[in-house]
N, C-alpha and C positions, 0 to 999 in steps of 0.2 A: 474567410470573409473579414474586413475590417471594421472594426466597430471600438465605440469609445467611453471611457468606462466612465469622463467625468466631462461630458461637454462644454459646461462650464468655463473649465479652463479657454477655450476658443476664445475667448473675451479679450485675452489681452492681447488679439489682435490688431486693437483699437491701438496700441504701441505704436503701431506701422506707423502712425503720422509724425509720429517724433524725429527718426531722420528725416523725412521728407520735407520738417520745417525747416529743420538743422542746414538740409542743403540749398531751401531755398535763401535762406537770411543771408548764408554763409559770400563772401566778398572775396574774389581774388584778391589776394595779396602781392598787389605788383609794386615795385621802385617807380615812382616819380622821376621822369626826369624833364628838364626844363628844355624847350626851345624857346629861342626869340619871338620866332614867327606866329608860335601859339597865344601873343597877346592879340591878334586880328582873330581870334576864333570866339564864337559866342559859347561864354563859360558855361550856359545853360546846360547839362547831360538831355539827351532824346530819352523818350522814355521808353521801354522797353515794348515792344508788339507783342511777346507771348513768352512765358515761363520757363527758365531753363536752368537747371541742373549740373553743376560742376562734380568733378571725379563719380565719374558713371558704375565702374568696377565695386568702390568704395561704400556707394550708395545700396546698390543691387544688393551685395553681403551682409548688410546690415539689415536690411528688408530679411534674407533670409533665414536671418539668424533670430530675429524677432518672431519670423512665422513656424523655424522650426522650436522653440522657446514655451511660444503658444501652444505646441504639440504637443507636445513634452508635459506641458499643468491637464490637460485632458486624458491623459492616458489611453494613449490608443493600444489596440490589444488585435491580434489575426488568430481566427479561426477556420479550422480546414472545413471547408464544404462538403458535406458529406452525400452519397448519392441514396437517393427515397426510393430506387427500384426496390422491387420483393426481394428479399434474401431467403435464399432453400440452404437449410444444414441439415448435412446426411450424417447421424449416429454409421464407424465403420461397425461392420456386420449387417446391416442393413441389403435386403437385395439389390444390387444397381439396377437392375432394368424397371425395378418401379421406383425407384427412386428419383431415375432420371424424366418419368413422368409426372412427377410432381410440379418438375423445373419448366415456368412459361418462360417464352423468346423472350422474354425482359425481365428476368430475373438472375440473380448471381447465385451460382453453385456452388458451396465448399462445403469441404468434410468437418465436420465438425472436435476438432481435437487442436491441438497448439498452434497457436498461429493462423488456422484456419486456412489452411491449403486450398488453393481449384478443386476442385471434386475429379476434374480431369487429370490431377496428377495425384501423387501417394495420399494414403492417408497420413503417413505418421503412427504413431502411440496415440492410441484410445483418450486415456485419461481418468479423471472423473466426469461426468456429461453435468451433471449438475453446476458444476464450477465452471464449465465451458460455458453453458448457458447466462450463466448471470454475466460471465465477461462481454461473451456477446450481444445482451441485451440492452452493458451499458452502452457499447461502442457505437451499435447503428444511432442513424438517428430518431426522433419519438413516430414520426411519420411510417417509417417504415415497417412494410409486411414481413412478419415472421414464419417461416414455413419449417417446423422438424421434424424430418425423418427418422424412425426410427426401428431396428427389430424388435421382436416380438421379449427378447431376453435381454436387460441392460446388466451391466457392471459401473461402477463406481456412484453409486448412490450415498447419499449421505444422511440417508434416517428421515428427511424430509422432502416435501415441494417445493419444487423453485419456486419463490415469489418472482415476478417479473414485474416490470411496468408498461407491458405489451399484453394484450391476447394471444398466443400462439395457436398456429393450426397444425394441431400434435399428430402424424399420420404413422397410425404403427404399418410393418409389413412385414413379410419374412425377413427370419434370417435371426441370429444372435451374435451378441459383441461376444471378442475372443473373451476367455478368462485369465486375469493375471495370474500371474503364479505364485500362491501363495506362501510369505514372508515366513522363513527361518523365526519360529518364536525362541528367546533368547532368555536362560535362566537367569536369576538375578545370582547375583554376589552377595554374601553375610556378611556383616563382621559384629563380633557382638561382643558389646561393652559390660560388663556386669558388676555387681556390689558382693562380696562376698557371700553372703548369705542368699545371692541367686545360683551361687555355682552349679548346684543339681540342674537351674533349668535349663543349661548353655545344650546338654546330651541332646535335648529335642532337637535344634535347631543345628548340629552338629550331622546328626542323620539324616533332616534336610536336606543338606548339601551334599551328601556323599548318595541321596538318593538322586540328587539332581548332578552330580559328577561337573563339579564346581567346586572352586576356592574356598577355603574358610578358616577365621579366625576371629580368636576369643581371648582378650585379654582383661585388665580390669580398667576401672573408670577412669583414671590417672592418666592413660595411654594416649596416644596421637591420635586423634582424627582418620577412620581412612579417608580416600578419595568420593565425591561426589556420586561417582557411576556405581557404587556400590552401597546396601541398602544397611542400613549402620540400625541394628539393634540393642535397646539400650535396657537391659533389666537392672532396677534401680528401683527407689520410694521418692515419695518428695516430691517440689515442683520442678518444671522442667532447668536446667543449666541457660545462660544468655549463648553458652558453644553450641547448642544444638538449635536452639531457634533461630540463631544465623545462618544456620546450613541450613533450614529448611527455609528460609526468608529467601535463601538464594538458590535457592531449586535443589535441592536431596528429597531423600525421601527417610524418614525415620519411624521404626517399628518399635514401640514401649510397651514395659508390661504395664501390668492391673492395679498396679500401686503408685505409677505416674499420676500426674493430677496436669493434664492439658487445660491450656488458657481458653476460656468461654466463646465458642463460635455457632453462627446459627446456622454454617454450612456443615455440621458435622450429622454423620451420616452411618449407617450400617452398611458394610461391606461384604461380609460373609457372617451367614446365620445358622444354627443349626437343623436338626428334621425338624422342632416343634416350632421354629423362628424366633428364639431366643438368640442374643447376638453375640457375637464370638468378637469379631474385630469390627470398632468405630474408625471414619478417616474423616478427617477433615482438612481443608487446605491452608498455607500461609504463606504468602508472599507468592512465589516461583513452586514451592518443592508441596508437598503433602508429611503431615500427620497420622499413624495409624496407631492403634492402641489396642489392646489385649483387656477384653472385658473380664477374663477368669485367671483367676490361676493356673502355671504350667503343671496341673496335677492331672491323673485320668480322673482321677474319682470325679473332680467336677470340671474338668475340658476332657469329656470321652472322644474328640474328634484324633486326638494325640496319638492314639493306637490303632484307628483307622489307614490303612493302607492309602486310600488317596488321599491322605492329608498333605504329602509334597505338592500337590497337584492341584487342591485349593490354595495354598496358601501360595504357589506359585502365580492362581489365576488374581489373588488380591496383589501382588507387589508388581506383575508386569500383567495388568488384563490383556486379555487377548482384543484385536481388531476387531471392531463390527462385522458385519457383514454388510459386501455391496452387491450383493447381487439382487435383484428387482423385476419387476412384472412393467414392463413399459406401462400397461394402462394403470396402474400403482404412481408413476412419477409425471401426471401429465402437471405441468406449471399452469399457477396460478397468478394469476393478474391484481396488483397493489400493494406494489413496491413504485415510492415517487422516482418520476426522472430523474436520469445522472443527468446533470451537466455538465458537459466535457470542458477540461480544463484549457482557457486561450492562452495563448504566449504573445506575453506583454513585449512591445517595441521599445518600452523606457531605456534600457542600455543603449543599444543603437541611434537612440534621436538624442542619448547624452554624450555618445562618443562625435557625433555629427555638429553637435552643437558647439561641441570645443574645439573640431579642425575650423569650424565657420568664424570663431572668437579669434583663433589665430591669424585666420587669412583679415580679417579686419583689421588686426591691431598690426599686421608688417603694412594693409596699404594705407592707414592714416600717419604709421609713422614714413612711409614711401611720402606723403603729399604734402605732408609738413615740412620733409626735408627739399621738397623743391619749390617753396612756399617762402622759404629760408633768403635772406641776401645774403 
């Protein structure tokens, strides 16, 4: 639908009268020429009977160049009309036969996953339904009836309730969405920088990685940087180096011991605690990457966690956590109503009535230099 963003501008419609005066004042430019016989004529001119218009083409385009000019200072703007019938989306895994009773003769059926297929043709890949929903809630318009479907077993939840800015009429039924298949978890990479006199602690974290049957290296502080995808342990004293807070400003991740001193944040946080919830590792974020820090010394006497067998297996869970879980109870994820309207974004006409407006400027200026030149003796 069209619509205009600065009415306003309409005003300088009032322009139109400027050619109009232009062409009325305006006087043929003809040669005089003399007959004899024209001294028996009375010198007097008749006066004219009604108002006319010389170079018609000339005038018209200039009219139109004015009116689209006008358009142009109002910003007009097209929005697609969208339809207020009910929308039914069916979560796949859902039974179809009661699904397709949900659906009245005036309502549109699709599955609820990418793109949002017919319900009559495939589904597609699932998804996450939570993200499909918010998509979907921006795109209808506010008018419109929301109806979802869904089984009794969802996947891809995301810890919370959709907020919408609709009521939805949430109808569980048989049936459960397939389950994805869950992600290869991937050990991290060490590389561990040390000070001489951390040498003894590099053995922990050396059997780390051969319990995790991954890469590792240990050189001293002096050394090159590894690469980003790997988790660069630093045993050191002192404040942190401006090399390492780089790399964590632009997404690494970096593990210190107990004699680092990290810069003052109020997102800093316990990670891994032991049985009596004393903390073993603080993390905190900066920029893109994360900070993590070793509250104890690499000793058993006081980190007994060192000699515990699953200690590759927490400290694996603190440097790559594992995924949430999405698997959910549909009556667990029914959406909730107050979240403000989207307003869909219109697509402005300004380039097109600029590019119109300059063939109009053209076709003007070849026909006033056309009328001048036959205007010419």
């Amino acid at each position: 639908m069209p619509a205009l963003l600065f009415p306003l501008g309409l005003a300088a419609l009032l322009a139109m009268v400027v050619p109009l005066v232009i062409h009325l004042m305006r006087r043929d430019e003809l040669r005089p020429v003399v007959f004899a016989a024209l001294r028996w004529l009375d010198p007097r001119p008749k006066p004219r009977q009604r108002i006319r218009f010389s170079e018609w083409p000339l005038l018209i385009v200039r009219l139109l160049l004015i009116a689209v000019l006008a358009l142009l200072l109002a910003r007009p703007v097209l929005t697609a009309r969208l339809s207020d019938k009910p929308y039914v989306a069916v979560v796949p895994g859902a039974d179809l036969k009661a699904a397709q009773q949900a659906v009245g003769e005036d309502a549109e059926a699709h599955w609820l996953t990418e793109g949002f297929p017919l319900l009559s043709g495939t589904a597609g890949a699932a998804g996450e339904v939570s993200s499909h929903l918010r998509q979907l809630d921006a795109q209808l318009p506010p008018g419109a009836k929301l109806t979802v479907v869904v089984p009794q077993t969802l996947q891809g939840g995301d810890a919370e309730r959709p907020i919408l800015s609709r009521t939805v009429d949430w109808r569980i039924v048989a049936g459960a969405m397939p389950a994805a298949q869950p992600a290869a978890t991937k050990r991290p990479v060490l590389s561990v920088r040390y000070a001489p006199n951390h040498a003894a602690d590099v053995r922990w974290f050396r059997a780390v990685s051969a319990a995790w049957q991954t890469p590792f290296e240990a050189t001293g502080m002096d050394a090159a940087l590894p690469s980003k995808d790997q988790v660069l342990v630093w045993l050191g004293s002192g404040n942190i180096p401006p090399a390492l807070s780089a790399r964590v400003k632009s997404g690494g991740t970096v593990l210190v011991g107990s004699q680092m001193v990290l810069p003052p944040s109020p997102q800093r946080r316990v990670v891994w605690h032991d049985a009596i919830g004393a903390p073993l590792i603080e993390a905190q974020g900066e920029g893109r990457g994360q900070w993590l820090r070793l509250t104890r010394a690499l000793s058993p006497a006081v980190f007994p966690a060192l000699l515990e067998p699953t200690f590759p297996d927490q400290l694996a869970a603190v440097l790559s956590p594992p995924a949430p879980p999405t698997r959910v109870e549909a009556r667990d994820l029914i959406p909730v109503a107050g979240r403000s309207i989207f307003n869909r974004p219109s697509e402005e006409l300004t380039p097109w009535l600029a590019l119109l407006a300059a063939a109009l400027f053209l076709i003007e200026r070849l026909l006033a230099t056309a009328a001048r030149r036959r205007a010419a003796p």
